[in-house]
BAFI-3210 file (N, C-alpha, C; in Angstrom, 3 decimals, decimal comma, padded with zeros to 6 digits):
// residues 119
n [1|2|3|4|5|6|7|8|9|10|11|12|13|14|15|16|17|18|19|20|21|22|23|24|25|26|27|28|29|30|31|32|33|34|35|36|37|38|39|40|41|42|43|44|45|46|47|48|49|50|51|52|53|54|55|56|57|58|59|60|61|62|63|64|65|66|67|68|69|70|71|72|73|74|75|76|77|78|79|80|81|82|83|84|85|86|87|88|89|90|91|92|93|94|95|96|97|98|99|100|101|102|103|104|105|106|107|108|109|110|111|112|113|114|115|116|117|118|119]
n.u [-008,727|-010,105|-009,163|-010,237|-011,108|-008,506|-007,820|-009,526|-009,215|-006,443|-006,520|-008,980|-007,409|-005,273|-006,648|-007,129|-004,846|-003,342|-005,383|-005,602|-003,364|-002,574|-003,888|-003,797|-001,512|-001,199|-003,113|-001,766|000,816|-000,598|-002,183|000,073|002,493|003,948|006,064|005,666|007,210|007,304|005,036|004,353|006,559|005,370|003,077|004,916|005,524|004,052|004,937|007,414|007,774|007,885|010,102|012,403|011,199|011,820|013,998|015,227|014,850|014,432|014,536|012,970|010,502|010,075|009,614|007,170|005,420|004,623|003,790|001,220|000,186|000,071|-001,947|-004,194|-004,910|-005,521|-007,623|-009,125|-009,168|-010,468|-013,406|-013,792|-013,987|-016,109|-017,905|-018,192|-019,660|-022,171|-023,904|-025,597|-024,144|-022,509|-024,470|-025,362|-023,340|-021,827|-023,284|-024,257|-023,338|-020,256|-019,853|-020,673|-018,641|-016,388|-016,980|-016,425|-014,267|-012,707|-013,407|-012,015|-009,391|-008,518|-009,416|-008,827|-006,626|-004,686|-004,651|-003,108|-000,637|002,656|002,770]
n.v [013,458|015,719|018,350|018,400|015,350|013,969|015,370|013,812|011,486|011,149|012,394|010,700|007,977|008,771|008,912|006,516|004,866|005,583|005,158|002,970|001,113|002,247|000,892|-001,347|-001,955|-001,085|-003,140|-006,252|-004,817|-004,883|-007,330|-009,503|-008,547|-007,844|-006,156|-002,470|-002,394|-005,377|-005,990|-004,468|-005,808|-007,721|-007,321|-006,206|-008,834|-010,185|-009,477|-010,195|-012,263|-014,217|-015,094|-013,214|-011,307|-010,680|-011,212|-008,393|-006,884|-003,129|-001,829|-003,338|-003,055|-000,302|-000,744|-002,148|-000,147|001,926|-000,048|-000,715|001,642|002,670|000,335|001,237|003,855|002,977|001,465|003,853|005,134|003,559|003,568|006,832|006,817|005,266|006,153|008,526|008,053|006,791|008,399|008,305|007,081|008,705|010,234|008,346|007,912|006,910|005,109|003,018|002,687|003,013|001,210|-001,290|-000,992|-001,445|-004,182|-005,553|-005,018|-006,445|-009,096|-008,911|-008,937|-010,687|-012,884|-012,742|-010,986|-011,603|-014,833|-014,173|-013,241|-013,871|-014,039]
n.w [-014,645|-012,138|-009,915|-007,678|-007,325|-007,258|-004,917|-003,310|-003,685|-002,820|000,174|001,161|000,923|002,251|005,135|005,341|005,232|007,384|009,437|009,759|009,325|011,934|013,398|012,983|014,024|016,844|017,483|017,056|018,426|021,062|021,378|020,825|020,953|018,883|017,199|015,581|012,939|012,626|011,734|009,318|007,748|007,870|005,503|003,489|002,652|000,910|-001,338|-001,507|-000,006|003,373|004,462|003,326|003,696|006,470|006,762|005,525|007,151|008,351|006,011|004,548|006,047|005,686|003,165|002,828|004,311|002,375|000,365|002,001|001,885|-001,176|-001,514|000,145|-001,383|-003,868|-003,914|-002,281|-004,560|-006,466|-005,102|-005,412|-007,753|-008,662|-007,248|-008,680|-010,884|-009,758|-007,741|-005,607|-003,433|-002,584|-001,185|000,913|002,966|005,041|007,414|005,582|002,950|003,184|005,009|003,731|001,665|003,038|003,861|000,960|000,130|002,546|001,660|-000,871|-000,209|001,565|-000,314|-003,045|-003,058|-001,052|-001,608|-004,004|-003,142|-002,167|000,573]
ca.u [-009,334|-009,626|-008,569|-011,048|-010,881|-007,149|-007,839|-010,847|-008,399|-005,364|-007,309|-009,193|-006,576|-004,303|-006,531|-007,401|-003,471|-003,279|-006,159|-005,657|-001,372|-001,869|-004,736|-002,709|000,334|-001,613|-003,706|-000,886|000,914|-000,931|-002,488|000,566|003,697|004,516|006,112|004,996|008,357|006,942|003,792|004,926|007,286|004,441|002,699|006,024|006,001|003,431|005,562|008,896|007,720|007,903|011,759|013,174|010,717|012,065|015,664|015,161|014,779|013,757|013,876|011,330|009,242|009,405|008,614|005,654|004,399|004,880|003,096|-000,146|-000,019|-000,569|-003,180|-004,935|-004,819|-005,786|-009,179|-009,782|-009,563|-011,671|-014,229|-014,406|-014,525|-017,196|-019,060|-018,366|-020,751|-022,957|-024,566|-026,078|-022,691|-022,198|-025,612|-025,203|-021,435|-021,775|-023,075|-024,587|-021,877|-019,244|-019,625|-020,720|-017,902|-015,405|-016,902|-016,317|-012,372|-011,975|-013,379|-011,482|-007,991|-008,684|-009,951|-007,927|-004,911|-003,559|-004,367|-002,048|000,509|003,925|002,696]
ca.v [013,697|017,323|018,745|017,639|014,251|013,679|015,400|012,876|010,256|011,468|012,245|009,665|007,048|008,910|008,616|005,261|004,396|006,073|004,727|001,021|001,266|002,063|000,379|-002,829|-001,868|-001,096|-004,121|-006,993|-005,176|-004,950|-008,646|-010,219|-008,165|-007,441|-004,466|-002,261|-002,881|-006,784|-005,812|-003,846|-006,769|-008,508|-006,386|-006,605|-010,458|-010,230|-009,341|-010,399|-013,664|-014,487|-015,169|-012,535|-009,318|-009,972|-010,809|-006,949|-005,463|-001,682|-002,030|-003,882|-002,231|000,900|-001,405|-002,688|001,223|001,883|-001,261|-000,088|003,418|002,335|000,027|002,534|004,573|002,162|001,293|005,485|005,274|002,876|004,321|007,709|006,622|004,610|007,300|010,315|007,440|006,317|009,720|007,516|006,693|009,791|010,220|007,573|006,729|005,973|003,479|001,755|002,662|002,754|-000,680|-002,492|-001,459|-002,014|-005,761|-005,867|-004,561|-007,437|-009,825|-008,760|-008,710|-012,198|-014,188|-012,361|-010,410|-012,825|-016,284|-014,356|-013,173|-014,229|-013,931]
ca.w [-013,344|-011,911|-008,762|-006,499|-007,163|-007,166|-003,243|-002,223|-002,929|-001,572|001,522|001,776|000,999|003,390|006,315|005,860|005,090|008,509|010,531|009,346|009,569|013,606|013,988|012,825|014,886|018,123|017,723|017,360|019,382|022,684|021,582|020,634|021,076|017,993|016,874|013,885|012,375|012,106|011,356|008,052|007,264|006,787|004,153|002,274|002,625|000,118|-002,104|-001,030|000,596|004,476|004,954|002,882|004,227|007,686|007,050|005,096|008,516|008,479|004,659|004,143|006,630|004,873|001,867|003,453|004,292|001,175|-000,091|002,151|000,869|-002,193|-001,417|000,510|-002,655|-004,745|-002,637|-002,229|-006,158|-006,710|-004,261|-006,258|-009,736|-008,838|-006,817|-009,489|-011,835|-008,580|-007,487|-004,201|-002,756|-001,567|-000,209|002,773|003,199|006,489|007,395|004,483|001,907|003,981|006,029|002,293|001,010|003,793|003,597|-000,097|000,625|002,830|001,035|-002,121|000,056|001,561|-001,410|-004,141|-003,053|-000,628|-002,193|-005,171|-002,836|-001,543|002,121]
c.u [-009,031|-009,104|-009,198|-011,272|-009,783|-007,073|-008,522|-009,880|-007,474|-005,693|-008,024|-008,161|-005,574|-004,839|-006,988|-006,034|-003,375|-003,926|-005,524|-003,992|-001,132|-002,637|-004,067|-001,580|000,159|-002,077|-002,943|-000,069|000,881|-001,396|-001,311|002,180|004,488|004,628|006,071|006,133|007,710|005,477|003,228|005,831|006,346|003,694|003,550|006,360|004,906|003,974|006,821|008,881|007,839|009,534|012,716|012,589|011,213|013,088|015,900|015,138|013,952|013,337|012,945|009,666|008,822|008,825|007,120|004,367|004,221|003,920|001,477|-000,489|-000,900|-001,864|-004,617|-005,350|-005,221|-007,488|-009,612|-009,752|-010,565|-013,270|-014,669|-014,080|-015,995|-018,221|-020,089|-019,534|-022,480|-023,740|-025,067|-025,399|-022,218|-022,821|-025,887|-023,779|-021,489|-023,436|-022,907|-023,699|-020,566|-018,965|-019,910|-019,319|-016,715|-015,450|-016,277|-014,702|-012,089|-012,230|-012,502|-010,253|-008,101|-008,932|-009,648|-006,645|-004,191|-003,497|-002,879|-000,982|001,695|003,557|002,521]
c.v [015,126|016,816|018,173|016,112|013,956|014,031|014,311|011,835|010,198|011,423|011,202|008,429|007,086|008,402|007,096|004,356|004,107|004,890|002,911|000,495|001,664|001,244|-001,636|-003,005|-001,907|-002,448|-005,545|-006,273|-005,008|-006,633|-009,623|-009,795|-007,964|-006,210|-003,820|-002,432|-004,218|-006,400|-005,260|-004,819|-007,723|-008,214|-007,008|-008,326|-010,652|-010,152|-009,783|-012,727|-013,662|-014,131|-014,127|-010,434|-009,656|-010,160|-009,356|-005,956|-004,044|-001,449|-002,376|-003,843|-001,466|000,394|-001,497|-001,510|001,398|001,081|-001,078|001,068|003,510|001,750|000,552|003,212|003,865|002,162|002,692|005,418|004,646|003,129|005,614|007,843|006,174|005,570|008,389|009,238|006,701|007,622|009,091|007,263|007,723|010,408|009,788|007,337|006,416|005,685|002,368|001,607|001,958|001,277|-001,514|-002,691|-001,689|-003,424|-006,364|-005,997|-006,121|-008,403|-009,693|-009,165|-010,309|-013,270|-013,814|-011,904|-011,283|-013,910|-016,038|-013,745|-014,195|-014,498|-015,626]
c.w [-012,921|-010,463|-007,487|-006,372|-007,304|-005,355|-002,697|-002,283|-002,248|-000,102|002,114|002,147|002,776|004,270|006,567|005,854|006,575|009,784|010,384|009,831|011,236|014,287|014,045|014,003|016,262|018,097|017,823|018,179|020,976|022,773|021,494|020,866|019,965|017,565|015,128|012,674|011,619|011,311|009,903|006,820|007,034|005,920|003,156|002,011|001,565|-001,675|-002,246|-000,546|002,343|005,280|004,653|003,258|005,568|007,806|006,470|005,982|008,431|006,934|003,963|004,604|006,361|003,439|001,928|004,015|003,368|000,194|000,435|002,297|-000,160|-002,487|-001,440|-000,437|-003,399|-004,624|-002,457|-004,043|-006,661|-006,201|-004,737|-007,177|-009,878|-008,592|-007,692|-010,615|-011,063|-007,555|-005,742|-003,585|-002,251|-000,923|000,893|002,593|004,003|007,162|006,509|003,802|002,195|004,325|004,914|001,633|001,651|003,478|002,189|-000,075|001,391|002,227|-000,211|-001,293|000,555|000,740|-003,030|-004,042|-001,973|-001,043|-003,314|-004,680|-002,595|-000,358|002,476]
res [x|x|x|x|x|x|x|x|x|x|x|x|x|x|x|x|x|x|x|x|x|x|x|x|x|x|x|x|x|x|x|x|x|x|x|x|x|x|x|x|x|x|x|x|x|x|x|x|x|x|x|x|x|x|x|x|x|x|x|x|x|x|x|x|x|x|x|x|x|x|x|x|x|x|x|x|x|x|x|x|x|x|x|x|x|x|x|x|x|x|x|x|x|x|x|x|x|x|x|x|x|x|x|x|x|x|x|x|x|x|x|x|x|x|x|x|x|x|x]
***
């Protein structure tokens, strides 16, 4: 991979690490009171399990950033491998692109990566 695609994902990944990691943290907790501490501890409960990411405390919160970093990164990789072979994907990203493949993301994280988690 060259230079410019090692940035689109970095960048992208980052800001969706970003947007998604406060958007989580604000959203439980103004709805529910939870703080992004918990909110991280559950990420890592994916990996860890339920009981053991929140007796981990701060540890397992930075696990759990950590854990949707990667993700993030994972999902911006996948996004321009596909593109650099998909010439049209970077023609509309937003909306059409964009919002298809957000849906695809959650469906993939709901009906594959958590049925095979720990969480």
């Amino acid at each position: 991979m060259n230079q410019a695609t090692w940035m689109a994902i970095l960048v992208g990944g980052g800001i969706a690490a970003l947007n998604d990691g406060l958007l989580a943290s604000i959203f439980w907790g103004v709805a529910k009171g939870v703080s992004p501490q918990r909110v991280f501890q559950s990420v890592a409960s994916g990996l860890l399990g339920r009981e053991a990411a929140i007796a981990g405390g701060l540890a397992t919160a930075l696990l759990g950033v950590a854990l949707h970093i990667f993700i993030a990164l994972g999902m911006a990789t996948a996004f321009v491998l596909v593109a650099q072979r998909v010439p049209a994907l970077l023609r509309w990203p937003w909306p059409l692109v964009g919002l298809a493949y957000g849906v695809v993301l959650l469906l993939a994280m709901h009906h594959v990566v958590l049925p095979l988690s720990r969480a």
